[in-house]
C-alpha positions as CSV (number, residue, x, y, z in Angstrom):
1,X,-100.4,-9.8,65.6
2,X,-97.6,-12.3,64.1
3,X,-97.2,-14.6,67.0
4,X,-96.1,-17.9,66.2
5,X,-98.2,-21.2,67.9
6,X,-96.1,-23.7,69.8
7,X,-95.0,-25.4,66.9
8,X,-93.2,-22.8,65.5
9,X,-91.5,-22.2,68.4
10,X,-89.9,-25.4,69.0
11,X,-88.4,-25.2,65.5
12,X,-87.0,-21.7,66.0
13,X,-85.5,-23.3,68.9
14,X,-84.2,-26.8,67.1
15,X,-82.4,-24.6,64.5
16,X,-81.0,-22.3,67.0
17,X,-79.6,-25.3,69.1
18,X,-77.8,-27.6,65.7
19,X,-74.5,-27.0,65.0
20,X,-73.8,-25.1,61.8
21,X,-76.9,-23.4,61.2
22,X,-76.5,-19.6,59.9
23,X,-77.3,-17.7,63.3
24,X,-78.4,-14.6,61.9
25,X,-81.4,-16.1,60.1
26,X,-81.8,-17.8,63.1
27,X,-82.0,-14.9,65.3
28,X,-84.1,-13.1,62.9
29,X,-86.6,-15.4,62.9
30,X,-86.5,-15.4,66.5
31,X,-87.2,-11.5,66.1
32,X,-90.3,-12.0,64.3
33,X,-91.9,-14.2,66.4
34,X,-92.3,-11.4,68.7
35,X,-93.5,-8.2,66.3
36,X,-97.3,-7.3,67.1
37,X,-97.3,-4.5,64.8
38,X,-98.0,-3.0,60.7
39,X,-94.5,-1.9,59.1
40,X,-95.2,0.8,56.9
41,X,-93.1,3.4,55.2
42,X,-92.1,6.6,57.5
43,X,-91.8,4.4,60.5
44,X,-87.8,4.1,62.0
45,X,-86.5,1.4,64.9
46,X,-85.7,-2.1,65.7
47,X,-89.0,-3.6,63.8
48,X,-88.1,-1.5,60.4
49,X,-84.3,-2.9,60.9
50,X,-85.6,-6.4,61.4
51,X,-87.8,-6.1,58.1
52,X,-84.6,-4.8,56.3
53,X,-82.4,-7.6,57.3
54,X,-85.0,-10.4,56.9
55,X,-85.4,-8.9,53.1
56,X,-81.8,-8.9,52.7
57,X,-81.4,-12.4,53.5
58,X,-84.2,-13.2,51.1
59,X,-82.2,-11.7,48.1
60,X,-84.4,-8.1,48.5
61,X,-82.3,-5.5,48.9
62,X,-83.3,-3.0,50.7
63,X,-79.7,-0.5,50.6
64,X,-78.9,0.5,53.9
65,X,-80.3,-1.5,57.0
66,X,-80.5,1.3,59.3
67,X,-83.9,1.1,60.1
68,X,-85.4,3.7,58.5
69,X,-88.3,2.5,56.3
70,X,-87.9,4.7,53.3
71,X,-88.1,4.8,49.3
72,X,-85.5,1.8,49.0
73,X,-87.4,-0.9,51.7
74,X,-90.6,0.5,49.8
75,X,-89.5,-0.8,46.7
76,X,-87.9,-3.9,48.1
77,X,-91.4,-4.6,50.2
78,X,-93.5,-3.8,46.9
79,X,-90.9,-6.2,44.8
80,X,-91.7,-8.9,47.5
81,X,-95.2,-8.9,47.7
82,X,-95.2,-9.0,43.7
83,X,-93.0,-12.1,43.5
84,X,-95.6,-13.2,46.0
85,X,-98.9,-12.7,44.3
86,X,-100.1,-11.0,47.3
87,X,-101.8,-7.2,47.6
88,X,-98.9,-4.6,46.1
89,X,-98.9,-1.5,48.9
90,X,-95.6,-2.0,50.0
91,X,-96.8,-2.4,53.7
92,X,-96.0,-4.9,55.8
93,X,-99.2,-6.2,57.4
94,X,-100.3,-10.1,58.8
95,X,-100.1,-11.3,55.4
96,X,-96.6,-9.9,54.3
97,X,-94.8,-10.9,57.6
98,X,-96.3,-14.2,57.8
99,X,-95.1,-14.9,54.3
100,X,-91.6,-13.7,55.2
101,X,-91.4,-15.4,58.0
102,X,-92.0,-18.5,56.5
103,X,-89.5,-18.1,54.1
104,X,-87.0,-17.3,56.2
105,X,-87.9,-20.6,58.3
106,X,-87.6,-22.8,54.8
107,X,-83.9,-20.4,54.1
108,X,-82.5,-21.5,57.7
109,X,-84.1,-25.4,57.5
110,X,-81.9,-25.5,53.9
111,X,-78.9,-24.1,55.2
112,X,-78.8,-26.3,58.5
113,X,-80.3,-29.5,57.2
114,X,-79.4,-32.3,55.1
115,X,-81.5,-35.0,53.8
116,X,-81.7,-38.5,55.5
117,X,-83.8,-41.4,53.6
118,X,-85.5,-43.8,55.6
119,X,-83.9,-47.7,55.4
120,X,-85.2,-50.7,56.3
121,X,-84.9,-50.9,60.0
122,X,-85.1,-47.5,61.0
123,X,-87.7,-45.9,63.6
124,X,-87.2,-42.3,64.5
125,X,-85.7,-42.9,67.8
126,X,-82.8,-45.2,66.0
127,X,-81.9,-42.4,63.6
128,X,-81.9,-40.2,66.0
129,X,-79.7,-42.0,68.1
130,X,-77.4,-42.7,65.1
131,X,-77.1,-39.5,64.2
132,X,-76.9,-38.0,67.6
133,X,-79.6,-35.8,67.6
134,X,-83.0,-36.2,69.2
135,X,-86.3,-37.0,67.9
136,X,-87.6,-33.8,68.7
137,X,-85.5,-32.4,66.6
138,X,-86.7,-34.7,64.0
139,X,-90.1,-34.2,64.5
140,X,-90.2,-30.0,64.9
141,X,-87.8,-30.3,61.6
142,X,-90.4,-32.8,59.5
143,X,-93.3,-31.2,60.8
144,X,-94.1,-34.9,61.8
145,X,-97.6,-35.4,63.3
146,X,-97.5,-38.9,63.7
147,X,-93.6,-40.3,65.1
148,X,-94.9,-43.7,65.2
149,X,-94.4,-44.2,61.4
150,X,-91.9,-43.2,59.1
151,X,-91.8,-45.4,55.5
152,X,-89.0,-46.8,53.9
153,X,-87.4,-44.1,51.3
154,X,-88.9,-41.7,52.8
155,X,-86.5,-38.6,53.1
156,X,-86.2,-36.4,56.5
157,X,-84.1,-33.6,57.2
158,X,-81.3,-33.9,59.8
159,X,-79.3,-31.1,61.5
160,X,-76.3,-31.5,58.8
161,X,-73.7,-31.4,61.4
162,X,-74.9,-34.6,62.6
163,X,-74.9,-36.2,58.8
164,X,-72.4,-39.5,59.2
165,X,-70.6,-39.4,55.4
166,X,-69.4,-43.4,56.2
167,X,-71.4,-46.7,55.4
168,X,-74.7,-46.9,56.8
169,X,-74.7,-47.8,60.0
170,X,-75.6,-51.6,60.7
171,X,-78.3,-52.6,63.5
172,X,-77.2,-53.4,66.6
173,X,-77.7,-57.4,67.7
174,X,-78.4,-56.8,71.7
175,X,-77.7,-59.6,73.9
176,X,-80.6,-60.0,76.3
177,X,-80.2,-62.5,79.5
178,X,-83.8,-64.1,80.0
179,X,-83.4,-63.5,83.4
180,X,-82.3,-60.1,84.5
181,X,-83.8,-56.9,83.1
182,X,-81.3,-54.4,80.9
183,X,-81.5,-51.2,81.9
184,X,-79.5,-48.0,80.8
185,X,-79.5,-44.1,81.1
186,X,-80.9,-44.1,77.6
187,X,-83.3,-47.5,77.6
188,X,-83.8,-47.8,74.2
189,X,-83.5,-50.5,71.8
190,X,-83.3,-49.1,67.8
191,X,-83.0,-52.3,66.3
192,X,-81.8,-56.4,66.1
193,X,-80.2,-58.2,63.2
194,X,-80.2,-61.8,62.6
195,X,-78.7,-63.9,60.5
196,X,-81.9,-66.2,59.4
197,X,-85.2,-65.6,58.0
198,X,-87.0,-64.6,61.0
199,X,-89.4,-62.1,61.9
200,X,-90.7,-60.8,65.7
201,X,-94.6,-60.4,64.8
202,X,-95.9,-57.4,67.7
203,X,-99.3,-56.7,68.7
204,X,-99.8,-53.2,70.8
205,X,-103.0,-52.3,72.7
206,X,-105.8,-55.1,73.9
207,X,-106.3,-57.7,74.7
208,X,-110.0,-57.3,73.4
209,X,-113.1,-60.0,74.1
210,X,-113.3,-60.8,70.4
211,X,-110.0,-59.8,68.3
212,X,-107.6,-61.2,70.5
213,X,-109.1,-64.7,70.5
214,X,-109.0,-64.7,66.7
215,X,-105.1,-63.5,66.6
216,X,-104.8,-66.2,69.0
217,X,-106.8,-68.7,66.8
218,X,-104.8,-67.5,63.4
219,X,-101.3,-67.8,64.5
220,X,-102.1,-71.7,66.3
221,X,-102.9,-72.4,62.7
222,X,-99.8,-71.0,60.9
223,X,-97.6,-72.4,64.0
224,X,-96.6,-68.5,64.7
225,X,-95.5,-66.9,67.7
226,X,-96.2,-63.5,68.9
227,X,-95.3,-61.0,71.4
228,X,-98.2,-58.9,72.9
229,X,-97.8,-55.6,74.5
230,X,-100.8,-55.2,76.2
231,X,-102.4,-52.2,77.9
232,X,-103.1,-52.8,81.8
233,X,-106.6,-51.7,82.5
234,X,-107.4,-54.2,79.5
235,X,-105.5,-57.3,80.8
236,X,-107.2,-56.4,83.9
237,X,-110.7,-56.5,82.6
238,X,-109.7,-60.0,80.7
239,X,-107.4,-62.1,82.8
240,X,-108.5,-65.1,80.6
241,X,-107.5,-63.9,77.4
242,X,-103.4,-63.0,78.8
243,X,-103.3,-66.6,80.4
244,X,-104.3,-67.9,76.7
245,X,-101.6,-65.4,75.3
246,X,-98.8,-67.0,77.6
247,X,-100.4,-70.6,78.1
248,X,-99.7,-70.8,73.8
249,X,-96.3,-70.0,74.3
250,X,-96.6,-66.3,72.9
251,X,-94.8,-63.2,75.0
252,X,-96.3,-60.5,76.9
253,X,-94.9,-57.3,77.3
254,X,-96.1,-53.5,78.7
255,X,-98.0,-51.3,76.8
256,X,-98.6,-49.1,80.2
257,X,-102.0,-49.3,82.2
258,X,-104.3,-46.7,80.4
259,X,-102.7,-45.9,77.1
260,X,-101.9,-42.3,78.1
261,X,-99.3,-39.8,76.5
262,X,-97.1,-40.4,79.4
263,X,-95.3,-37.0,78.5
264,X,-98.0,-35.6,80.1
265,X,-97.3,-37.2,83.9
266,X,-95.2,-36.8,87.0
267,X,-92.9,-39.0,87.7
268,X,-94.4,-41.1,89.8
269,X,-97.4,-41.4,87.6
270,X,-95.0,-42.6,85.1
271,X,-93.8,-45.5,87.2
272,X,-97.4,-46.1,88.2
273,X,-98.5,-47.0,84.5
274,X,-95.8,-49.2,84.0
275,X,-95.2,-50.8,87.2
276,X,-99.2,-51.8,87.9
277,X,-99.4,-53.1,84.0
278,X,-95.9,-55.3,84.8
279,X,-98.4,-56.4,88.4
280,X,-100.7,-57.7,86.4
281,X,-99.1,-59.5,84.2
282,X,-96.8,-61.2,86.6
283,X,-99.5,-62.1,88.8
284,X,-101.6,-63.9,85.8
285,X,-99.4,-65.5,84.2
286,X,-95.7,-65.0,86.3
287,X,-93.9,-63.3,83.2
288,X,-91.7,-60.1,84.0
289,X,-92.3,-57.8,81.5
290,X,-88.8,-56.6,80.5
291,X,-89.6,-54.1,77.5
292,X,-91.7,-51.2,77.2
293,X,-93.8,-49.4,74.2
294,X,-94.6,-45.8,75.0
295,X,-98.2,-45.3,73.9
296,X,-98.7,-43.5,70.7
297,X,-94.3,-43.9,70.6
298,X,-93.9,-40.9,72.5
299,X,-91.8,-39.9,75.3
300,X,-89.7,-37.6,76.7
301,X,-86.7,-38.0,79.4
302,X,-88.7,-38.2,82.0
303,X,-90.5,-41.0,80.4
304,X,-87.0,-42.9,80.2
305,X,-86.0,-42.3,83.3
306,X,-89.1,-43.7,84.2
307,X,-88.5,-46.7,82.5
308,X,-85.1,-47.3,83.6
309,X,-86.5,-46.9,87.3
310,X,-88.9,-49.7,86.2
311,X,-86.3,-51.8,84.9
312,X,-87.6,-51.7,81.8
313,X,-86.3,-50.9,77.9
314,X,-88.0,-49.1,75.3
315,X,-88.6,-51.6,72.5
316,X,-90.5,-50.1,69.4
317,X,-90.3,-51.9,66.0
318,X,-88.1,-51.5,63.3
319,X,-90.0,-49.8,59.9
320,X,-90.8,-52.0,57.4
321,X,-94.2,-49.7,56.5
322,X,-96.5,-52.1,58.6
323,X,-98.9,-49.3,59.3
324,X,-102.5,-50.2,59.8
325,X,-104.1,-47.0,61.1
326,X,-105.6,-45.5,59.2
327,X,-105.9,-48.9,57.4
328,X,-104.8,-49.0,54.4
329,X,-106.7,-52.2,52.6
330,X,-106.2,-55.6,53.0
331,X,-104.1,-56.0,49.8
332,X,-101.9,-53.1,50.3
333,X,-101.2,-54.1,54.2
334,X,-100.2,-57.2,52.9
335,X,-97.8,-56.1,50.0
336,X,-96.6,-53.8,52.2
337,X,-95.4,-56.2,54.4
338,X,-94.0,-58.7,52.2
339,X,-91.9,-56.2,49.8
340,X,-90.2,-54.6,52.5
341,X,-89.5,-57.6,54.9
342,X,-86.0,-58.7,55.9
343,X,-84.3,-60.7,58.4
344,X,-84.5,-60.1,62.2
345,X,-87.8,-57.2,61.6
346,X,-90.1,-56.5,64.3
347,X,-93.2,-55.4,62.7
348,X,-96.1,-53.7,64.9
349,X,-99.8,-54.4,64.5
350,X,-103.0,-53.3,66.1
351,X,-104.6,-55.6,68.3
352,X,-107.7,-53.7,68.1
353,X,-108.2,-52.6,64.5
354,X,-110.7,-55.2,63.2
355,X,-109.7,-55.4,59.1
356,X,-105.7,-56.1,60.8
357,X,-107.3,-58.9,62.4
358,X,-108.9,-60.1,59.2
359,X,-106.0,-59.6,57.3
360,X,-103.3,-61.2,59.3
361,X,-104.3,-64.9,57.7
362,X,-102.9,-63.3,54.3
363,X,-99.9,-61.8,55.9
364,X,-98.7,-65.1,57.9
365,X,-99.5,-66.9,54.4
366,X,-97.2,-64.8,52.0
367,X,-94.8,-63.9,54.8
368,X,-94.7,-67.8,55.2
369,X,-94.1,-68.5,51.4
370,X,-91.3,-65.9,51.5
371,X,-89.4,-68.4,53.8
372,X,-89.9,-66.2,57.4
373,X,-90.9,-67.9,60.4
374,X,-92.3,-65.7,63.3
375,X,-90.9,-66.1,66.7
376,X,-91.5,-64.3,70.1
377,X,-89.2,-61.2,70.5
378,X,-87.3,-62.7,73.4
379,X,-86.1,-65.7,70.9
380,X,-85.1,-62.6,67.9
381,X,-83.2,-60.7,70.6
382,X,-81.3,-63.8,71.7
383,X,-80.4,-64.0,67.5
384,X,-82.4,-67.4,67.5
């Protein structure tokens, strides 16, 4: 009757796995996840004792935990459901336990968690990283439906055994050769610093018939450069439009070959998306695509292995609030942009999302007045 989706789950198992976290709650939590039954008074065993200890821990005391459910848990169940607002009859149905065992989930995220706020910079995979955790955990923890943005000031909870108590952490310049692909067992790159007013401008998904010709049009007019991480079946269907991307001396990159959760595949479907979008692209226009952008951000360690196989490196964007989808206005996009900008920032936009398109005269403009220049990500990486 109580059983727990998926999503519970995989918290119940984050907490149990950090380091500090109060095991009992834990474990009782755990417990709950597998009672199909109504706790009422008169009833003894290991469900009654699971319902005294889980009231215990939420300051109900129930006397004795010996898993007996008499006069005392009565009371304790009846004060409960009071404090609650919920029906008084001191038996423990769907509603009761469900409202428990939430509880007891918000008691064990307090006691195991600390508070993180988001800086300029961060993605989730950086701050994970950092912190040495995982995203996962990040994302069962913040109940996060969408990892690809996080904001500036936003505030996530970290395992707090993980919590680094020294200066924040600066990003790390990486040296890449323009040659020879970087790979590593963990192929991801959380963020660049530079010492100049410079800005990496992204573009993920496309290219499309109409939108990518009027990008292409708007940055030959501010003199910007651009790097494009294009989705395979699309540069496929539009050879034209990447040989105009790399003939005006902006970068392509892979954005895999049909914009699948790549979670989702074997292995060597995994190498197949990345490897036939790199094809493509070397064959049109003789670039090798050197960094990779999961679609939708996501990815698990077979994903990285993946792209370490490819000779690839996960390249994201570091979080200056640049999202677009849903979009958020024309005016708002662009303040967005500008109030949060800073040296060395790779900012992500949609290729595909029409009002981005029409917006992004307005965000070269007062990005431009700011003092930033936009350049291709090879040139940031290199600190140019």
């Amino acid at each position: 009757m109580y059983k727990r989706g998926l999503g519970y789950i995989l918290l119940v198992f984050v907490l149990l796995m950090i380091p500090g976290t109060v095991e009992a709650n834990s474990d009782l939590l755990v417990k709950w996840s597998t009672v199909d039954t109504v706790i009422r008074q008169g009833d003894r065993g290991a469900e009654v004792r699971l319902l005294q200890e889980s009231l215990t821990a939420l300051n109900y005391p129930v006397g004795p935990t010996d898993g007996i459910f008499g006069m005392q848990t009565f009371r304790a169940v009846q004060a409960y459901q009071k404090d609650k607002q919920i029906l008084v009859d001191g038996v423990v149905g769907r509603q009761t336990a469900s409202i428990i065992i939430k509880d007891l989930e918000q008691l064990v995220i307090k006691e195991s968690t600390e508070k993180y706020t988001v800086r300029k910079g961060d993605t989730l995979s950086g701050i994970a990283l950092r912190l040495g955790t995982s995203t996962t955990e990040l994302i069962a923890l913040n109940k996060l439906t969408n990892p690809e943005f996080i904001y500036v000031g936003q505030e996530l909870l970290v395992p707090k055994k993980v919590i680094i108590a020294a200066e924040p952490a600066k990003p790390v310049k990486e040296e890449v050769s323009s040659k020879t692909p970087v790979t590593s067992p963990l192929p991801i790159i959380p963020s660049v610093t530079t010492e100049k007013k410079r800005i990496a401008l992204t573009f993920n998904d496309g290219p499309d018939p109409e939108l990518t010709e009027r990008i292409l049009q708007t940055l030959a007019i501010y003199g910007a450069k651009a790097t494009f991480f294009v989705v395979g079946q699309d540069a496929q269907r539009y050879p034209d439009l990447i040989k105009a991307i790399a003939n005006q001396g902006h970068q392509l990159e892979n954005h895999s070959y049909t914009h699948r959760d790549l979670r989702s595949l074997s292995s060597a479907e995994i190498d197949e998306e990345i490897l036939k979008t790199a094809s493509i692209i070397k064959d049109l226009t003789g670039h090798e695509t050197r960094y990779f952008r999961p679609p939708y951000a996501t990815f698990n360690q077979n994903v990285l292995n993946g792209v370490s196989r490819t000779g690839h490196r996960i390249l994201l964007w570091t979080n200056i609030a640049a999202v677009d989808y849903p979009f958020p206005g024309k005016d708002k996009l662009v303040k967005r942009l500008a109030d949060t900008a800073y040296d060395g920032a790779i900012i992500m936009l949609h290729a595909n999302i029409e009002e981005t398109v029409a917006a992004l005269p307005d965000i070269l403009s007062e990005l431009q007045r700011r003092g930033y220049t936009f350049i291709t990500l090879d040139e940031i990486m290199q600190g140019r």
